[in-house]
C-alpha positions as CSV (number, residue, x, y, z in Angstrom):
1,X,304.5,185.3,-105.0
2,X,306.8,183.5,-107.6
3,X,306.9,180.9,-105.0
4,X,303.6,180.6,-104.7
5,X,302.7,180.4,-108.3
6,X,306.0,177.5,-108.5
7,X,303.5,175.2,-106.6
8,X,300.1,176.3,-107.6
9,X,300.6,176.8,-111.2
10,X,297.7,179.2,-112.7
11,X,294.4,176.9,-114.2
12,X,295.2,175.9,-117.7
13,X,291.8,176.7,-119.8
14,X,290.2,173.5,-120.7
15,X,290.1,173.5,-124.3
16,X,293.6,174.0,-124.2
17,X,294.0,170.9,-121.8
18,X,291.8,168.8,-124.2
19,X,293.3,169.4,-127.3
20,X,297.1,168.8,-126.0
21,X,295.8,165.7,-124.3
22,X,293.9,164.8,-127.5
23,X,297.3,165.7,-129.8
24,X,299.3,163.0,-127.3
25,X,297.2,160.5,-127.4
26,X,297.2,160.4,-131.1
27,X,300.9,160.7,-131.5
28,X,300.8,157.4,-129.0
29,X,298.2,155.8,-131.7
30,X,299.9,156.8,-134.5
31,X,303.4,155.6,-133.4
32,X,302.1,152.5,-132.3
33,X,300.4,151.5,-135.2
34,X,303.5,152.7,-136.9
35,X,305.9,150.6,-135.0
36,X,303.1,147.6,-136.1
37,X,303.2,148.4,-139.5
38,X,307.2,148.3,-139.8
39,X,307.7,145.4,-137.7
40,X,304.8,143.0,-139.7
41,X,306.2,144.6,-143.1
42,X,309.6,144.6,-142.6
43,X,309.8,147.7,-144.4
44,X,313.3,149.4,-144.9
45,X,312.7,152.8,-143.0
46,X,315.9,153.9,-145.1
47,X,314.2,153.4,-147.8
48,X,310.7,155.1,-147.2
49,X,312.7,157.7,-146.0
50,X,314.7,158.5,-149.3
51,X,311.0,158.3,-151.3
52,X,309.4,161.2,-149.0
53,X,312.3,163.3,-149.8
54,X,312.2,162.6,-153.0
55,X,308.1,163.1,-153.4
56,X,308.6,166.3,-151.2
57,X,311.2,167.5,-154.4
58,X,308.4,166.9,-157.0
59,X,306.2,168.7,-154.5
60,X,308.2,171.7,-155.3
């Protein structure tokens, strides 16, 4: 039965499906246009990094 359910996994619902495959494909967008961004720019990713911690502090 295991083995059985190894190769025939049970049907994902849909919605499910959709919104993972939806999730991914804006990760993909959103890194690309990312790596685009930083690449034209030439920003310092050091940099931007220090300034989101220190905006997350006056978050706090």
């Amino acid at each position: 039965m295991i083995f059985l359910l190894w190769f025939f996994p049970p049907p994902v619902p849909p919605t499910l499906l959709k919104r993972t495959i939806s999730r991914t494909v804006a990760g993909v967008c959103i890194y690309f246009f990312l790596k685009r961004v930083f690449q034209e720019e030439k920003i310092n990713i050091v940099n931007l990094f220090l300034q989101g911690l220190c905006y997350d502090n006056t978050l706090k």
